[in-house]
GUDRENDREN-761183 format. One record per residue (C-alpha): z, y, x. Coordinates in steps of 0.02 Angstrom, whole numbers. Layout:
<nodes>
<node z="Z" y="Y" x="X"/>
...
</nodes>
This chain:
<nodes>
<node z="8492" y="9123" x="5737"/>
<node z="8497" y="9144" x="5541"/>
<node z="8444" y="8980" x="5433"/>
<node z="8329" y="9036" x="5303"/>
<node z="8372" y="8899" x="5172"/>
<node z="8366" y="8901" x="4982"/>
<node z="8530" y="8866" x="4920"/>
<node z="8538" y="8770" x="4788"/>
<node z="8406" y="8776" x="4664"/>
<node z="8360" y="8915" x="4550"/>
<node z="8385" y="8900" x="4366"/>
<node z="8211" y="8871" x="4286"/>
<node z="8238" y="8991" x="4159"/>
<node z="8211" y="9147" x="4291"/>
<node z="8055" y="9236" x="4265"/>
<node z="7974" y="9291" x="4419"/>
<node z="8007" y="9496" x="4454"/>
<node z="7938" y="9629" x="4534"/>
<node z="8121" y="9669" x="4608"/>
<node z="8182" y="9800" x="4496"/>
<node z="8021" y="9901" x="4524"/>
<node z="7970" y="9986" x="4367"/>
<node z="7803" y="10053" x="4457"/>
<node z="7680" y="9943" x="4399"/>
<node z="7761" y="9903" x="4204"/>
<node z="7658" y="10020" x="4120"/>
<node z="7512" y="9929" x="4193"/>
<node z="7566" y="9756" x="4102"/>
<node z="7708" y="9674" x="4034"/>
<node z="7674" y="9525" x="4137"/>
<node z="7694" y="9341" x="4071"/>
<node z="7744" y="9257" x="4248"/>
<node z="7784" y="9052" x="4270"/>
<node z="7940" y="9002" x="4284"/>
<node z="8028" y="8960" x="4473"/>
<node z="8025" y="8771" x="4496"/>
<node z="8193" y="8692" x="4529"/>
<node z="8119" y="8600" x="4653"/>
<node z="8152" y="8684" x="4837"/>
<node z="8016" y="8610" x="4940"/>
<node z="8046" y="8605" x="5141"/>
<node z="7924" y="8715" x="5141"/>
<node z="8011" y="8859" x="5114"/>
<node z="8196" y="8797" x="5207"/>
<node z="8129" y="8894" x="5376"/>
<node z="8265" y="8829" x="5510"/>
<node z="8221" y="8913" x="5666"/>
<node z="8298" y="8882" x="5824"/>
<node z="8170" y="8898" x="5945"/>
<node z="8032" y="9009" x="5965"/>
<node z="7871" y="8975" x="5843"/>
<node z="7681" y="8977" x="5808"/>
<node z="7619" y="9085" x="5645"/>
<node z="7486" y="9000" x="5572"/>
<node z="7340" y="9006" x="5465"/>
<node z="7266" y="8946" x="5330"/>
<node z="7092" y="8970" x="5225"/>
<node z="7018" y="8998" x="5059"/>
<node z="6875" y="9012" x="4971"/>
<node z="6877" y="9146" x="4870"/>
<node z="6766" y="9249" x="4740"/>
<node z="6795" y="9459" x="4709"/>
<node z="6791" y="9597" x="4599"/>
<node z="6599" y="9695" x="4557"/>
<node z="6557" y="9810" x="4438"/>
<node z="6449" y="9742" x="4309"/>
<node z="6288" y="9786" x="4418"/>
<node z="6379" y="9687" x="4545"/>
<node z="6423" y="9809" x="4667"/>
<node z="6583" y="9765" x="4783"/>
<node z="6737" y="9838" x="4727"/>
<node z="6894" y="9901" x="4825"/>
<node z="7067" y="9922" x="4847"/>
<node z="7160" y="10055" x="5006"/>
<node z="7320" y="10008" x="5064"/>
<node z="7377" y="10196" x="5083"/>
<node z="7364" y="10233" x="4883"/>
<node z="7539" y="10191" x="4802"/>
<node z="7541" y="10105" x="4626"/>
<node z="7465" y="10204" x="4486"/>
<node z="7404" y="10341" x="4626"/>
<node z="7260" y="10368" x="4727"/>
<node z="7297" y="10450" x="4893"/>
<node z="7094" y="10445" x="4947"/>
<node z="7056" y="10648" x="4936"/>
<node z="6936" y="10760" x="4999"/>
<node z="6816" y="10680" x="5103"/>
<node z="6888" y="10497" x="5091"/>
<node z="6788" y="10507" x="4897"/>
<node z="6628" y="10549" x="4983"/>
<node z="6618" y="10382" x="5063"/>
<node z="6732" y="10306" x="4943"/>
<node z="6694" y="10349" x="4758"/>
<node z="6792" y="10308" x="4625"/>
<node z="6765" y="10174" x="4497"/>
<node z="6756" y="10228" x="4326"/>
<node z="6770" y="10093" x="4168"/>
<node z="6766" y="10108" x="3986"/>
<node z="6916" y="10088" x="3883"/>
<node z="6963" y="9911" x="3876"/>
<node z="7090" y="9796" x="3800"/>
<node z="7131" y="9701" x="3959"/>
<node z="7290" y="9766" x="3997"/>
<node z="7242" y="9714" x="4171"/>
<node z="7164" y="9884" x="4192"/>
<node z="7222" y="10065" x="4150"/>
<node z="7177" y="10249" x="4228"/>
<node z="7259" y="10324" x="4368"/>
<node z="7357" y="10461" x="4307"/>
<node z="7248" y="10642" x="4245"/>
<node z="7091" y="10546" x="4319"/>
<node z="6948" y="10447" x="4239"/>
<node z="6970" y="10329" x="4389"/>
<node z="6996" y="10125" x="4323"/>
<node z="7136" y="10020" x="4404"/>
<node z="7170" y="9838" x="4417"/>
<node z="7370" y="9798" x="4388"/>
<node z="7389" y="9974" x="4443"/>
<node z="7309" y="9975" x="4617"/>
<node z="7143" y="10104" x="4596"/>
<node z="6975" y="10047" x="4620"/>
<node z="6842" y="10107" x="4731"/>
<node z="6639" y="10082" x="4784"/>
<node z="6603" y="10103" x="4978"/>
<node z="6457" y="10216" x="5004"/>
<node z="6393" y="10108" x="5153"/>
<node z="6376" y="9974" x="5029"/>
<node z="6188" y="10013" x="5000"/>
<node z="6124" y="9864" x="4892"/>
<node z="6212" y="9751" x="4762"/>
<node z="6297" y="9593" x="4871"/>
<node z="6337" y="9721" x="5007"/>
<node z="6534" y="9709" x="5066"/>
<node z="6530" y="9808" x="5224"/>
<node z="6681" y="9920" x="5188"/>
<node z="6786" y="9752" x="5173"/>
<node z="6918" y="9772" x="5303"/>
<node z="6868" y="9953" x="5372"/>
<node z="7004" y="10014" x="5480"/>
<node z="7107" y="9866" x="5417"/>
<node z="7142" y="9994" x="5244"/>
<node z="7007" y="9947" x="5129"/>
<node z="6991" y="9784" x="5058"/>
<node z="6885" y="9682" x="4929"/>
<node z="6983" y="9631" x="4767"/>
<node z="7021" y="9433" x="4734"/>
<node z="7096" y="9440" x="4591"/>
<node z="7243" y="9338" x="4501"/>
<node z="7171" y="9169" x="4434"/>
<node z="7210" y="9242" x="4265"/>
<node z="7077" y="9383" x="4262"/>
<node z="6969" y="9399" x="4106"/>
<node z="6810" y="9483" x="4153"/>
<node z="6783" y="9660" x="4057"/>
<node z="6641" y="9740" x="3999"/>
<node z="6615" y="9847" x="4178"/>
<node z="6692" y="9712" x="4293"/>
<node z="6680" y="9543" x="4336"/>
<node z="6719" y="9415" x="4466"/>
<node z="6555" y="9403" x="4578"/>
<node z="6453" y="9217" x="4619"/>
<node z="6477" y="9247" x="4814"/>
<node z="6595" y="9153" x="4895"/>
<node z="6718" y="9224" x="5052"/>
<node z="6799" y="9105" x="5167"/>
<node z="6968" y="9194" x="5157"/>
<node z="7094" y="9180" x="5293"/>
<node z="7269" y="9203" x="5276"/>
<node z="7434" y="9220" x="5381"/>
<node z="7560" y="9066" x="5347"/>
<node z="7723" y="9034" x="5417"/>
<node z="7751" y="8889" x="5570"/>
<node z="7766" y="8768" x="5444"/>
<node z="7630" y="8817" x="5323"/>
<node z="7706" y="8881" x="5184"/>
<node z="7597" y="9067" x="5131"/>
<node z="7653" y="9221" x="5196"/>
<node z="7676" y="9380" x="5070"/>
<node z="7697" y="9556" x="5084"/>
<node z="7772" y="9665" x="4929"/>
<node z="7703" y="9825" x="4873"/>
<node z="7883" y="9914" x="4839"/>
<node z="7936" y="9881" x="5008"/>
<node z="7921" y="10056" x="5140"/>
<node z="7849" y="10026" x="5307"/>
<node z="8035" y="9932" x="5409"/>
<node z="8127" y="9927" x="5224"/>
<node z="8119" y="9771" x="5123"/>
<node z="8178" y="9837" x="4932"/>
<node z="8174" y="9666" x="4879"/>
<node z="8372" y="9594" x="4847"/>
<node z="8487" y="9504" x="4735"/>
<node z="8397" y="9430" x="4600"/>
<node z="8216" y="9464" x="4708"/>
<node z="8238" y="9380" x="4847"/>
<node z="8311" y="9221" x="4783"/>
<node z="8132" y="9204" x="4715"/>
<node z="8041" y="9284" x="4884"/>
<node z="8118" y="9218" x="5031"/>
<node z="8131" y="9335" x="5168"/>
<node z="8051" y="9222" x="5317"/>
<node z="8110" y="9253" x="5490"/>
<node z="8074" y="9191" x="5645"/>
<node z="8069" y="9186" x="5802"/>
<node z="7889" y="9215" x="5875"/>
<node z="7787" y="9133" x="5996"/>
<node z="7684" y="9291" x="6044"/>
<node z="7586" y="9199" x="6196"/>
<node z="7456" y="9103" x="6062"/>
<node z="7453" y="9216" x="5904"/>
<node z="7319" y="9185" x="5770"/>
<node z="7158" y="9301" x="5780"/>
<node z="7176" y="9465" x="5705"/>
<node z="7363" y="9494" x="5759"/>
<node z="7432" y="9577" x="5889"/>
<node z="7617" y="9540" x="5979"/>
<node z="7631" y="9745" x="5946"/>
<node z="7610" y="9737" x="5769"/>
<node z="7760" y="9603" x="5747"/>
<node z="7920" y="9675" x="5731"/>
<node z="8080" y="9615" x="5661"/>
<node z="8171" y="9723" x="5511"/>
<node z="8368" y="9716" x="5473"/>
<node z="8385" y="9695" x="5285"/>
<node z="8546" y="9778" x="5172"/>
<node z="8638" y="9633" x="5208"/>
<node z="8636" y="9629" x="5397"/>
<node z="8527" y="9464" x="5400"/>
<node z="8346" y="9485" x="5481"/>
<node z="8143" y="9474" x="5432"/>
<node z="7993" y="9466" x="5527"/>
<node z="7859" y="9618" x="5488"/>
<node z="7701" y="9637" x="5521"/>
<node z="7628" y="9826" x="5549"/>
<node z="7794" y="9877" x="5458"/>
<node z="7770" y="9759" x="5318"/>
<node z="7912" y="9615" x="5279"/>
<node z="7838" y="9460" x="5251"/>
<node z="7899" y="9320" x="5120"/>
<node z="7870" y="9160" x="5071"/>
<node z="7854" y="9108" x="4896"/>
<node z="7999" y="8984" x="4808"/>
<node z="7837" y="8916" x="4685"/>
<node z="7733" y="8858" x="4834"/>
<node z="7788" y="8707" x="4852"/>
<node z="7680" y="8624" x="4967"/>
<node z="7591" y="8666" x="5105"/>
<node z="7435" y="8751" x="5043"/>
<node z="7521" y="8833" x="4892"/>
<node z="7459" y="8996" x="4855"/>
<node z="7549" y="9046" x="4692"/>
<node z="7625" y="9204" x="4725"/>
<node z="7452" y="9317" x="4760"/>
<node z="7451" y="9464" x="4637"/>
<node z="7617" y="9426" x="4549"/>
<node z="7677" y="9565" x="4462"/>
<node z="7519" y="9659" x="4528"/>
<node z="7638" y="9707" x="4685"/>
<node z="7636" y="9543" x="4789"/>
<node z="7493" y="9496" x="4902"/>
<node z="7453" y="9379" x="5035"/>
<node z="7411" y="9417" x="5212"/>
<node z="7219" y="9441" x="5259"/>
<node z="7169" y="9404" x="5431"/>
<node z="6977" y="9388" x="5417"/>
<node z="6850" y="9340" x="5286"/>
<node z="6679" y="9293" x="5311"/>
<node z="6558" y="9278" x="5160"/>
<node z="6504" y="9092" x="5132"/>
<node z="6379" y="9109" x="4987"/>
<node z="6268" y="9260" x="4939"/>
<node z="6289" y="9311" x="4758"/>
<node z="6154" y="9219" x="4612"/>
<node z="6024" y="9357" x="4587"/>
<node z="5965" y="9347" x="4394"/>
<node z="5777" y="9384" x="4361"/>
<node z="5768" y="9492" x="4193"/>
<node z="5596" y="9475" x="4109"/>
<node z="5510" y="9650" x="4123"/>
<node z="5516" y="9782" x="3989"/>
<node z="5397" y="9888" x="3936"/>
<node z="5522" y="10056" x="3989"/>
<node z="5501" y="10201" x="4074"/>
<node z="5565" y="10195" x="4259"/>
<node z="5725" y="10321" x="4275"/>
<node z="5760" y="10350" x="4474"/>
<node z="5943" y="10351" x="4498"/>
<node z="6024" y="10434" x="4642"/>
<node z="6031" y="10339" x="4776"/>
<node z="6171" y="10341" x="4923"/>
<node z="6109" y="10370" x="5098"/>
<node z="6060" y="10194" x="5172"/>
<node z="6190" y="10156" x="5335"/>
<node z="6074" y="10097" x="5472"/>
<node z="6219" y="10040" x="5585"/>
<node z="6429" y="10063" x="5589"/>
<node z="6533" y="10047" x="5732"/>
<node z="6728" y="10016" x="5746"/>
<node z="6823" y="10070" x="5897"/>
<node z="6996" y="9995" x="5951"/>
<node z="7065" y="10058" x="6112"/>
<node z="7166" y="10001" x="6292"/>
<node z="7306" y="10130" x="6261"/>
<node z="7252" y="10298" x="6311"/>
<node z="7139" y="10197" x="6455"/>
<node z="6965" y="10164" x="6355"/>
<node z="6883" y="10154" x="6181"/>
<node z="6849" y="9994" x="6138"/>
<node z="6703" y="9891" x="6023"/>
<node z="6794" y="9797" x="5910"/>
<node z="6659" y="9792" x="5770"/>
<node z="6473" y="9843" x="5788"/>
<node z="6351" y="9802" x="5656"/>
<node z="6182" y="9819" x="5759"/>
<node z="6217" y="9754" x="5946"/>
<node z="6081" y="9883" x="5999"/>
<node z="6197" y="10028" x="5953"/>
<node z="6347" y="9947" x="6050"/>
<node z="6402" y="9779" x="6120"/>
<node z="6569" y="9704" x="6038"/>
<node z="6683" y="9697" x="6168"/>
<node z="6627" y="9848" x="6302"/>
<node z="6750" y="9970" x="6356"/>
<node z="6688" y="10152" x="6344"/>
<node z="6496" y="10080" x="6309"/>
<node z="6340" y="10186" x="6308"/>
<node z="6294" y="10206" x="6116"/>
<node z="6090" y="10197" x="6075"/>
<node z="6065" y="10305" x="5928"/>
<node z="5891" y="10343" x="5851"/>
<node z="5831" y="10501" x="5791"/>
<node z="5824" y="10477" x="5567"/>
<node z="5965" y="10342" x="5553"/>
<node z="6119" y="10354" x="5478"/>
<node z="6291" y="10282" x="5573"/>
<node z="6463" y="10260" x="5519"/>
<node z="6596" y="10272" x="5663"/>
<node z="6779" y="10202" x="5629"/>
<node z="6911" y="10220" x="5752"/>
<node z="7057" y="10104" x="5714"/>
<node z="7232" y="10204" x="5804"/>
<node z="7130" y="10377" x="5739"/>
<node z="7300" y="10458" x="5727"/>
<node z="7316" y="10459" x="5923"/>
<node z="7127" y="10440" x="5972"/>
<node z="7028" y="10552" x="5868"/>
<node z="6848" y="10534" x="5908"/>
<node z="6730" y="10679" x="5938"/>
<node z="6554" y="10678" x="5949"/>
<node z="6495" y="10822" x="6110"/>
<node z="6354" y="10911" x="6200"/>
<node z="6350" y="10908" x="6411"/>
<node z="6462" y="11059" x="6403"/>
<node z="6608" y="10976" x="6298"/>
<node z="6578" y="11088" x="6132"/>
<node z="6635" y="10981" x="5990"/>
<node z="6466" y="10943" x="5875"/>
<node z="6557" y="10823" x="5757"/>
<node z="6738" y="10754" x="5745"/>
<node z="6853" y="10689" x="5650"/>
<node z="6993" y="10820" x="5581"/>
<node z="6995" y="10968" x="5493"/>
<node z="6892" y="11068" x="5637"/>
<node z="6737" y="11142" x="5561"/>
<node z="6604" y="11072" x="5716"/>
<node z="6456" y="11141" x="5761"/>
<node z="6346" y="11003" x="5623"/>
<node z="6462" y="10965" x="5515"/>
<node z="6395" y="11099" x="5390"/>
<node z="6213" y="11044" x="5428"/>
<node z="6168" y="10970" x="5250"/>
<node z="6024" y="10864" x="5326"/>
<node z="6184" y="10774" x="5444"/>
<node z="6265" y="10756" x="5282"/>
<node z="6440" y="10723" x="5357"/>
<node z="6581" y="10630" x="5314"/>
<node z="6719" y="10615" x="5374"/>
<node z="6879" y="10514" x="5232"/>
<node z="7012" y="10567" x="5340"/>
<node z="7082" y="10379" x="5352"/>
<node z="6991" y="10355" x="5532"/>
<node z="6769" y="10351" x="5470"/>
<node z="6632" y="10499" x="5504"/>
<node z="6480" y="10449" x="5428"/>
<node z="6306" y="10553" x="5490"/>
<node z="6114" y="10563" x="5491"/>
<node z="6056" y="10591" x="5685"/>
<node z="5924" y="10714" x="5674"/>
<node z="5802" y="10783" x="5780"/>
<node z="5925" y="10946" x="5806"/>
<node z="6103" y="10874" x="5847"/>
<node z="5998" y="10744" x="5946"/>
<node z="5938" y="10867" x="6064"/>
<node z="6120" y="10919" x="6108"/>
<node z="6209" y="10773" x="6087"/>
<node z="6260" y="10700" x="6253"/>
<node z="6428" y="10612" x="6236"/>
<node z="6591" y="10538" x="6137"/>
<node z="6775" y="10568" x="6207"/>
<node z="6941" y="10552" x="6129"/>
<node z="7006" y="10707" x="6068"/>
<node z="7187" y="10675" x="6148"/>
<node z="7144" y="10568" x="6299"/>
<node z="6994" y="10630" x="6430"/>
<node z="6969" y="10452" x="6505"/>
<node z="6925" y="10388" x="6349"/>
<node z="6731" y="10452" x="6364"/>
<node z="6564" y="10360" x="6358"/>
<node z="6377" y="10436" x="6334"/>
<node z="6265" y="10444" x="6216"/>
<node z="6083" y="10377" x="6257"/>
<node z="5931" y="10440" x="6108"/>
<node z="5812" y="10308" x="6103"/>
</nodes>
């Protein structure tokens, strides 16, 4: 079994790199610390028998816009590019800044859309009021931005007054577990001088008491260029950080822009400060507003067995935890539907005879035309739609596009 042990120490000189990457230099020429020479036990991962992950948690404040509306991040864009098109920007728009001096922030490329250390920015339409986060974590892709503890607040963004209680994967002896932006799902690209700074951790896994929010299918070990071996999680390698020192370290989260810690959960703690302005004597402009979301549901699955409620906002829609539930849906609200494997178990909305009235793909359904439905669907997994009176009539149940067993009616209350 490979000892994962710091040789040595490392000269204190050595900047900390982004491996060779030149993706994310024309966001910032970053000014990183220096690596300790101090290699704590934290990071000298011996394993010789099989071991618990664990976790750790944070508390934790995130990006808004200077109204102080949520702002977001989606693992499938690359650095400098956003790969949210078509209907993804519907229910994800973009997040547009002046020009600014914080090198921080730049454009993506040909776009007017704003970027922090290269990774675009984005509102979630289902967030309906300011202090909404509900598309943190949606289909495990779109995430809330806690930025670097260096962040100067701009003109259009600052760091919010809500708290999140933040929790993180850490190795079996504590030490924080990162993943690195340059690496391809399997393929670690971090060597030589890289991963003397980022230790590749490896281990072997106890997979019968896991923490919550991983699965003993989404670990995975990875063989790097040199023949030695790293644990991955959903295709990611993970790393520990040669600057965390002791247990409870979290140094190496946004270094470079490209390394991040692991997110398992996070739970919002304190509401954001709402600041009374005096009134003005103005004329009222109406802004357009985005469709309120009455409810959103997120379905996992049993293989190719049952759909699954992993996530349901309003318990009255569905229960968390049903297999193939009945879903109450009222006439004049307005539902977002996420299903989590959507690759393999595209959901479709049907009438009694099986004709497909909404779906996810590139299918043009019976509704999804119907401007009054106003449907969405991002393409990463979410349809978003208004029930009316009209689809309600017909609609009768939901299956999985692939899988026939994976059925369960639709009840209008």
């Amino acid at each position: 079994m490979k000892n994962l042990i710091l040789m040595g120490s490392v000269a204190a000189t050595l900047l900390l790199t982004g491996c060779g990457s030149s993706d994310t230099e024309s966001a910032k020429e970053y000014s990183e610390p220096k690596v300790e020479e101090v290699v704590s036990d934290v990071t000298q991962e011996v394993e010789t028998e099989l071991v618990k992950l664990t976790t750790a948690s944070r508390s934790v404040s995130f990006m808004v816009n200077k109204e102080g509306k949520s702002l977001y991040t989606f693992d499938s864009d690359t650095l400098g590019v956003s790969n949210c098109e078509g209907g993804c920007k519907d229910a994800w728009p973009i997040f547009e800044a002046s020009v600014t001096e914080n090198l921080d922030f730049s454009l993506i490329s040909s776009t007017t859309q704003s970027a922090y250390k290269a990774h675009a920015l984005y509102f979630f339409a289902g967030d309906s009021v300011v202090g909404d986060t509900k598309g943190d974590n949606v289909n495990k892709v779109w995430h809330l931005v806690y930025p670097s503890s260096d962040f100067t607040t701009t003109e259009d963004a600052k760091i919010t007054t809500a708290v999140m209680n933040q929790n993180i994967l850490t190795s079996a002896k504590g030490a924080t577990l990162y993943t690195f932006d340059n690496d391809a799902s399997g393929v670690s690209n971090c060597n030589d001088e890289c991963i003397s700074v980022w230790p590749a951790y490896n281990a072997q896994v106890d997979t019968s008491t896991l923490p919550l929010g991983i699965t003993a299918d989404a670990l995975s070990t990875i063989t790097r260029n040199d023949g030695s071996k790293q644990l991955a999680l959903n295709g990611k390698a993970l790393y520990t950080f040669v600057n965390d020192t002791s247990v409870g370290n979290i140094n190496g989260d946004w270094v470079k822009g490209v390394w991040h810690v692991v997110e398992l959960s996070a739970t919002q703690t304190k509401a954001a400060d709402v600041i009374v302005q005096n009134p003005v004597e103005e004329p009222i402009v109406t802004e357009p507003t985005t469709p309120v979301i009455n409810a959103s549901v997120v379905f996992g699955n049993n293989g190719a067995t049952d759909y699954t409620i992993t996530t349901s906002s309003n318990s009255d829609v569905a229960s968390v935890g049903a297999n193939d539930p009945t879903l109450n849906l009222t006439v004049g609200k307005r539902y977002i539907f996420s299903v989590t494997n959507f690759a393999s178990h595209p959901l479709h909305l049907n009438d009694a005879s099986g004709t497909v009235l909404l779906g996810m793909g590139s299918q043009a359904d019976t509704f999804e035309s119907d401007s009054a439905v106003n449907f969405i669907d991002d393409g990463a997994g979410s349809i978003t739609f208004t029930l009316t009176q009209e689809l309600a009539n017909q609609l009768s149940v939901y299956r999985c596009q692939f899988h026939g067993g994976m059925t369960g009616s639709i009840t209008i209350l």
